[in-house]
N, C-alpha and C positions, 0 to 999 in steps of 0.2 A: 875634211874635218878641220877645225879649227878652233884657237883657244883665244878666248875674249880674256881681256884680264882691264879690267876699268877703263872700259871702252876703246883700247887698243885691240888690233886684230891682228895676231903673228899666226903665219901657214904651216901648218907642220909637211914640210916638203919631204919627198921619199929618200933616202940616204940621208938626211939631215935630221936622224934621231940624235945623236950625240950632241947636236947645236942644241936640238929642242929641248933635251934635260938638262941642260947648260943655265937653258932661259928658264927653264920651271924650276931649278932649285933656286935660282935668284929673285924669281916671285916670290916662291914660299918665304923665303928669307923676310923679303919686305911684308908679306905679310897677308896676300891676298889673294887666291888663285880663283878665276871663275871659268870654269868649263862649261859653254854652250850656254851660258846664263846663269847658270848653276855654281854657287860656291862649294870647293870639295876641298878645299884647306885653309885655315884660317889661323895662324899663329896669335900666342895672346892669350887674353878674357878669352873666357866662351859668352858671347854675347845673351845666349838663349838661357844663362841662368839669372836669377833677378830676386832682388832684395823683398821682403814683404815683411809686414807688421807680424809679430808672433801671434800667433793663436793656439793657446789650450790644447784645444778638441784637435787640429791638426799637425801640430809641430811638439807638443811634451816630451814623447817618448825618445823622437829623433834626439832633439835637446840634449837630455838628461843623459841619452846614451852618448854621445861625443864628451861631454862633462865627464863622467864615468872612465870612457877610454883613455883620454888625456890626463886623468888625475895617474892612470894606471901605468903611461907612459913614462910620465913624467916624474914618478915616484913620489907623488904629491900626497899618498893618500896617509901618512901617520899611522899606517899597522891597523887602517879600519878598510873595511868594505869598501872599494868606490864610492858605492852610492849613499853610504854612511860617511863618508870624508867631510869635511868644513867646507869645502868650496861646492860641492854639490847638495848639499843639504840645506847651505844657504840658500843656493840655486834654485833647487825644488821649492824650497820657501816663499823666495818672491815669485818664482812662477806662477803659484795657484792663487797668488795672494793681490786680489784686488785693488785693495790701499798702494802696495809696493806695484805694479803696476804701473801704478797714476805718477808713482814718481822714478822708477827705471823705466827705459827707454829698449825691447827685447826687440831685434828684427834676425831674421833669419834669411840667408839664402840660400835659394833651392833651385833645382832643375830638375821638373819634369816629376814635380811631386816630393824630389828628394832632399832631405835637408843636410847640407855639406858644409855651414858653418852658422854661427851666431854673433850679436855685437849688442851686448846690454850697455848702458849709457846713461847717464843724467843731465840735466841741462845743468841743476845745481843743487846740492844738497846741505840743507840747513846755511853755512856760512860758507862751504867749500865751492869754489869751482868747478865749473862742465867737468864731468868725467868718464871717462871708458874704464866700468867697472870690471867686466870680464867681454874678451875675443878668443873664441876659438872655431878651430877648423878643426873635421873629421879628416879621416885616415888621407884620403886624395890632396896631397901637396905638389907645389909647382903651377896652381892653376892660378893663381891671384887671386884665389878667393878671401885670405885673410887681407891682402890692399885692397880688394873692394869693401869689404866690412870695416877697415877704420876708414877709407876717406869717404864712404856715407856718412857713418858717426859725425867725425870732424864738420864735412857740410850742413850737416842735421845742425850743429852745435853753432857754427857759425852762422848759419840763417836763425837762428833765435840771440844773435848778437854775444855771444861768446870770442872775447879773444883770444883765450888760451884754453888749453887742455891736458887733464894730471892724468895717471894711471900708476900702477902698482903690478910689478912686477918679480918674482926672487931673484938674488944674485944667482941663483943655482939655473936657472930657467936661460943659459946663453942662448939658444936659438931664438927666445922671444926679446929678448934683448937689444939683439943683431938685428933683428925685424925692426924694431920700431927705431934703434939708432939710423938704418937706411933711411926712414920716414921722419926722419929731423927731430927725436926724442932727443932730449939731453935728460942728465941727472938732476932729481931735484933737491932743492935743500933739505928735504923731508926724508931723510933714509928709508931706499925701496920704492920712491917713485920717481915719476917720468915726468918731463913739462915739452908741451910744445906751444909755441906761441902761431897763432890761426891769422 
C-alpha cells in the first residue's frame, strides 16, 4: 500500500506507523492528501460547492430562510417576525421583483442542491457606487463561504470596471465587521459604511 500525495510516492513501511502519521498530519496541514489517487482530505474551500445566479423557482425559500435566521441571530428583527423584519421584507421584495432583479446582482452558493449562502450586489445605483447590498451565510461557519461570496462580488464588480466598493453594515454587527475589516474594509465617510478600493 502506498500513499501518492502530488505525485510523490512515500511506502508505508511495517513498524513505521508512527513516521507515517507524522507524514499525513503534515500533508493534511499543507492541504492535500491523495490516497491511491483518491483525495480523502482536503483543507480549505470545499471546492465542490459553486457560485450560480439566483433563481426563484430554486433558491427562494433557501434564501429567505438564512435572511429569517440571521435577522434572528443577530437581533436584527425590531420586535417583528423574521420574516416581517425590514431587511427581509426588502429582500423578499426584490427577490420576486423583476425590475429590482435587472438591477441587483443575487447569486447564491450551493452544494449538492443546498443553498449555504448568498451575495446581492449592484454594479451602480442611480449616482452611488458598485455596492454589496446584503452577504450572508447559513448556519455552517468556518468554511469560506462568506470570502468566497464577497471576492466573486468584488470580481463581478471589477470586471465591469469598478474601482471601489461601499457596503453597510451596524456597529452592533462586530463579527461582520471583523470580516470585512480582515478583507481590507475601511470606515467610510458616510456613517455605517465600508469602502474598499478594487
Amino acid at each position: 500500500q502506498y500513499f501518492q500525495v502530488v505525485g510523490l510516492k512515500i511506502y508505508n513501511f511495517i513498524g513505521e506507523e508512527k513516521l507515517m502519521n507524522n507524514i499525513i498530519k503534515k500533508l493534511v496541514f499543507v492541504g492535500l492528501l491523495v490516497v491511491s489517487g483518491r483525495i480523502i482530505c482536503h483543507s480549505g474551500v470545499d471546492q465542490s460547492s459553486r457560485i450560480v445566479s439566483f433563481d426563484v423557482a430554486r433558491h427562494f425559500d433557501a434564501v429567505m430562510r438564512i435572511c429569517r435566521d440571521n435577522c434572528k441571530k443577530l437581533g436584527q428583527c425590531n420586535g417583528f417576525k423574521p420574516e416581517d423584519s425590514r431587511a427581509c421584507l426588502g429582500l423578499k421584495n426584490k427577490l420576486k421583483s423583476p425590475v429590482a432583479l435587472k438591477k441587483y446582482k443575487v447569486e447564491v452558493l450551493e452544494k449538492q442542491e443546498t443553498v449555504f449562502g448568498f451575495v446581492q450586489y449592484t454594479m451602480s445605483l442611480d449616482l452611488l457606487p458598485p455596492s454589496i447590498t446584503l452577504l450572508s451565510v447559513g448556519s455552517v461557519k468556518g468554511e469560506g463561504f462568506g470570502t468566497r461570496l464577497l471576492l466573486h462580488a468584488e470580481k463581478e464588480i471589477m470586471s465591469s470596471g469598478g474601482k471601489s466598493v461601499i457596503l453597510s453594515t451596524t456597529t452592533e454587527n462586530v463579527g461582520a465587521r471583523a470580516f470585512y475589516a480582515k478583507h481590507d474594509y475601511l470606515p467610510h465617510d458616510y456613517p455605517g459604511f465600508l469602502i474598499k478600493n478594487l
